[in-house]
N, CA, C and O atoms as a DFTB+ gen file, in Angstrom:
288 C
 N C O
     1  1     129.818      44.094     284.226
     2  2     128.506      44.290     283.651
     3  2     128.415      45.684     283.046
     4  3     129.200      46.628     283.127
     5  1     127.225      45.560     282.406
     6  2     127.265      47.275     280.967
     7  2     126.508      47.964     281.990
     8  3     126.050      47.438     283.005
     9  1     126.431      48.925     281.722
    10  2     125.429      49.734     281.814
    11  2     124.437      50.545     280.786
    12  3     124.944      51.046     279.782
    13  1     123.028      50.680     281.027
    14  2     122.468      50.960     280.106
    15  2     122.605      53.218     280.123
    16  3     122.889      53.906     281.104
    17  1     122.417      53.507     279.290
    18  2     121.945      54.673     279.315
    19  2     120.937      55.558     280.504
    20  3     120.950      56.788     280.476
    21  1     120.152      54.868     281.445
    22  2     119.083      54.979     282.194
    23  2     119.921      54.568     283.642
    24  3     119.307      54.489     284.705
    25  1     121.576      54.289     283.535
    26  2     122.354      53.545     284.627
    27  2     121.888      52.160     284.999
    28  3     122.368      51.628     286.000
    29  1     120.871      51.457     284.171
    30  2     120.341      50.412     284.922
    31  2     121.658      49.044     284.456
    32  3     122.242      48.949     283.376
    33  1     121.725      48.638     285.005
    34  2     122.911      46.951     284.878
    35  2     122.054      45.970     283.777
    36  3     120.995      45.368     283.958
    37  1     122.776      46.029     282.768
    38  2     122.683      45.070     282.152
    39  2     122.321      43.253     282.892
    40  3     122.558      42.912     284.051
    41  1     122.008      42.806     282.328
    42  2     122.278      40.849     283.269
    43  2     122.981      40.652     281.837
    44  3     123.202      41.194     280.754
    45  1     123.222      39.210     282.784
    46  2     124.407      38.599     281.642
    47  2     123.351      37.917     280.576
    48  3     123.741      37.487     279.490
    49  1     122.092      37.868     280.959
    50  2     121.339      37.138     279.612
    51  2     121.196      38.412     279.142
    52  3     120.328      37.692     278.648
    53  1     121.135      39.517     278.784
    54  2     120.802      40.344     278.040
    55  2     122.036      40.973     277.401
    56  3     121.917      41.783     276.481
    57  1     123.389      40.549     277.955
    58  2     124.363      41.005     277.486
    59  2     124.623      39.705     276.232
    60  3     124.772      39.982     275.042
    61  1     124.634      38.744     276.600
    62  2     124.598      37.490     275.704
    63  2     123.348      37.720     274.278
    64  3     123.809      37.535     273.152
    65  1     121.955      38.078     274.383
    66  2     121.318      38.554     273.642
    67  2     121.912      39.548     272.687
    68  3     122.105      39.477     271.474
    69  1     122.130      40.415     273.491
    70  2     123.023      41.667     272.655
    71  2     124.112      41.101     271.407
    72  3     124.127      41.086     270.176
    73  1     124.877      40.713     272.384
    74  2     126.033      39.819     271.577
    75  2     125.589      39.130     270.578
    76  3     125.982      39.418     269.447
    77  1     124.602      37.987     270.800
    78  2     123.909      37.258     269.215
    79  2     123.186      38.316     268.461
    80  3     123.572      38.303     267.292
    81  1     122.535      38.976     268.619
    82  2     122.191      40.204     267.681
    83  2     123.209      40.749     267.308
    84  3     123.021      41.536     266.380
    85  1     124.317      40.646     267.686
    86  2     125.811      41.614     266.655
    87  2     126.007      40.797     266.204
    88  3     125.801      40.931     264.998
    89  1     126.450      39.534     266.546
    90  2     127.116      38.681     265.298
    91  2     126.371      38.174     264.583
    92  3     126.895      37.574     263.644
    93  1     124.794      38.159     264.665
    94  2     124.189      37.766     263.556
    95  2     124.006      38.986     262.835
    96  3     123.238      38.883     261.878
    97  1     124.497      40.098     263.033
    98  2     124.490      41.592     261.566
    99  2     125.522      41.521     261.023
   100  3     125.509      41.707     259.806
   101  1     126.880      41.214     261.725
   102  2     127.781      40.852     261.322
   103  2     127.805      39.994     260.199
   104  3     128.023      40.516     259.106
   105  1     127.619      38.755     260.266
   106  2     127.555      37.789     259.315
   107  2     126.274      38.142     258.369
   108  3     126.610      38.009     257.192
   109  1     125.179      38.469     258.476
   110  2     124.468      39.084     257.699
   111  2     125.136      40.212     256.767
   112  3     125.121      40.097     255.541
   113  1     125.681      41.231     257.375
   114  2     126.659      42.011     256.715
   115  2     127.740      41.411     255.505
   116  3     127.879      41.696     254.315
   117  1     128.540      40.281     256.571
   118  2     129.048      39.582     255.911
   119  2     128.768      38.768     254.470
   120  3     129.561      38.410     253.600
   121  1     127.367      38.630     254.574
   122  2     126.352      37.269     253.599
   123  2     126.416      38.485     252.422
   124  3     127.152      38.377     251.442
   125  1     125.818      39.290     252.582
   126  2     125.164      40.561     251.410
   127  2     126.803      41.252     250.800
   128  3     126.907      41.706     249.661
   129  1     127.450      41.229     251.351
   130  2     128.819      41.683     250.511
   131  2     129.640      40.805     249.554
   132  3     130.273      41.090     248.537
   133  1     129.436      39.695     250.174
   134  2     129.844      38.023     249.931
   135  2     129.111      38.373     248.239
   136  3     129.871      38.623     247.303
   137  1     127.550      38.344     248.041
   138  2     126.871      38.231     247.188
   139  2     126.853      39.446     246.276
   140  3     126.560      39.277     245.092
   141  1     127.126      40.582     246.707
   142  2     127.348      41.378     245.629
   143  2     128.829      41.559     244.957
   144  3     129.182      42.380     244.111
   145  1     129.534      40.598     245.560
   146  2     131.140      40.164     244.850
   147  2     130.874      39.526     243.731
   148  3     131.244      39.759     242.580
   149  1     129.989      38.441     244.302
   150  2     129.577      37.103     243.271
   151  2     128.900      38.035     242.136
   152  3     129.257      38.053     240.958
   153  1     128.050      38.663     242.596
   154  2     126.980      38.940     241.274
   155  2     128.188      39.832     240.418
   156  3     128.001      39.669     239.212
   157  1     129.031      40.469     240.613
   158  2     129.376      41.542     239.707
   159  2     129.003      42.539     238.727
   160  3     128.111      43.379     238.849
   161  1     129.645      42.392     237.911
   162  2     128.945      43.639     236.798
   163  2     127.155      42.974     236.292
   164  3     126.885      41.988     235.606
   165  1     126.258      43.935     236.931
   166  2     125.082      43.009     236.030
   167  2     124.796      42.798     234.685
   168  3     124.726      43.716     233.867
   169  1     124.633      41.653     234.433
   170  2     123.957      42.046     232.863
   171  2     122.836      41.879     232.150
   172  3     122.587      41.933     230.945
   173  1     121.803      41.531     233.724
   174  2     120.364      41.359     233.425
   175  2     119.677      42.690     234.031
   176  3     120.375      43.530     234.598
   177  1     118.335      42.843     233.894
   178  2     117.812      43.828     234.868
   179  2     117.839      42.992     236.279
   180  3     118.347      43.456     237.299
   181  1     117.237      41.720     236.204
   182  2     117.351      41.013     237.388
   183  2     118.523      41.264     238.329
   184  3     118.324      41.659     239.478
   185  1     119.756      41.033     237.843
   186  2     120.839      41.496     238.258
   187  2     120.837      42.734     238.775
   188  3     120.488      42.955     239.935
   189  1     121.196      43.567     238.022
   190  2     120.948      45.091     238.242
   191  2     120.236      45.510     240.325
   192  3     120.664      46.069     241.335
   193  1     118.877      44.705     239.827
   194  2     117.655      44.785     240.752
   195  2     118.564      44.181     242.205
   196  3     118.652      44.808     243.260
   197  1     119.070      43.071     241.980
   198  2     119.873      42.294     243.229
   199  2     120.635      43.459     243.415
   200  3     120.375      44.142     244.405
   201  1     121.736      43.896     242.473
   202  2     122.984      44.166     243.349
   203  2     122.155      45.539     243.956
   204  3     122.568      45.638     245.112
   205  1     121.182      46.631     243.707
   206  2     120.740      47.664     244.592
   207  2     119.983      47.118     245.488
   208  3     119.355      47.962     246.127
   209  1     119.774      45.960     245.817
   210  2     118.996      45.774     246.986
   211  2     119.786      45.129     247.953
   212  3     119.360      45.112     249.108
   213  1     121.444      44.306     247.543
   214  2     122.413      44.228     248.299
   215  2     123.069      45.650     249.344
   216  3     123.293      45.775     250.548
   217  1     123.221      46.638     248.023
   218  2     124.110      47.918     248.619
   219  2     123.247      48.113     249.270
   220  3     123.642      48.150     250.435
   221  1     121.197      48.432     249.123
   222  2     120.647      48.778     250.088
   223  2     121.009      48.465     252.207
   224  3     121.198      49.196     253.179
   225  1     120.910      46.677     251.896
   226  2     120.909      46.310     252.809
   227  2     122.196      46.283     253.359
   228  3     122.238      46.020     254.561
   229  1     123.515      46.539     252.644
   230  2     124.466      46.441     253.618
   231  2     124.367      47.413     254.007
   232  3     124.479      47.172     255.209
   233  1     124.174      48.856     253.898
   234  2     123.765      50.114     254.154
   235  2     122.756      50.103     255.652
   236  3     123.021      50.783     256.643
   237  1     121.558      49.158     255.525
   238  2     120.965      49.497     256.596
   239  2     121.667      48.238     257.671
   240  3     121.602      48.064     258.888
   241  1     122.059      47.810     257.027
   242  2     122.604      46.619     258.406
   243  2     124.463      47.341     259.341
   244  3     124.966      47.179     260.453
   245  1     124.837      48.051     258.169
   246  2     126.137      49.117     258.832
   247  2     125.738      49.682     259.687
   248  3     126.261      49.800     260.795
   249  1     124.503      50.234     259.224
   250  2     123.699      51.376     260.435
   251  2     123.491      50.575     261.398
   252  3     123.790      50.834     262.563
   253  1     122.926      49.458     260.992
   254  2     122.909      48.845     262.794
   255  2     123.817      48.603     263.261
   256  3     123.986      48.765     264.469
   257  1     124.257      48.371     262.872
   258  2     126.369      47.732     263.583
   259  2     126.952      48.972     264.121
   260  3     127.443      49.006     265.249
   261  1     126.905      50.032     263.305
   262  2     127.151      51.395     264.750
   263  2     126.423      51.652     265.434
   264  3     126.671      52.250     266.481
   265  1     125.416      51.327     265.112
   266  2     124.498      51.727     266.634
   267  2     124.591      51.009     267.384
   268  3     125.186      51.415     268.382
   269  1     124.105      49.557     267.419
   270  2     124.855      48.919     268.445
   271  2     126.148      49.106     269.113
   272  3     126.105      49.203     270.339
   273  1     127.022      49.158     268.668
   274  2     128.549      49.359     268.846
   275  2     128.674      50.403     269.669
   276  3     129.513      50.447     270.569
   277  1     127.843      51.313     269.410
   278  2     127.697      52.949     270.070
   279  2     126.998      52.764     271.229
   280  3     127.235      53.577     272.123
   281  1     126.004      51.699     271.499
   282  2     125.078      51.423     272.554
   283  2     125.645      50.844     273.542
   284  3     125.053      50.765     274.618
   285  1     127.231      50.191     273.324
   286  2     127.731      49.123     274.727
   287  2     128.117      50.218     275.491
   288  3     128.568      50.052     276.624
């Protein structure tokens, strides 16, 4: 079992929680990189507008993936 920062014991449902919250940033991570492959060079503004709101979000979803990662 983990331990938290505060020494308190993790339970195994909260370690399991944990766990589906990483692999769903993961694959979220995964989804938004996936899509700014696809979109490529833009050549609409629309475009344009997607692919900075892709880099945005893989950006804030990295950040969560080390923090978590940093938190076990």
């Amino acid at each position: 079992m983990s331990r938290y920062p505060d020494d308190r014991i993790e339970t195994p449902e909260e370690r399991a929680r944990r766990r589906l919250r990483l692999a769903k940033s993961q694959a979220d991570l995964a989804f938004f990189q996936a899509r700014l492959t696809l979109l490529g060079e833009p050549r609409t503004l629309n475009q344009a507008a997607q692919q900075r709101t892709f880099k945005r979000l893989i950006k804030v979803i990295g950040r969560r993936l080390v923090s978590m990662k940093q938190a076990r």
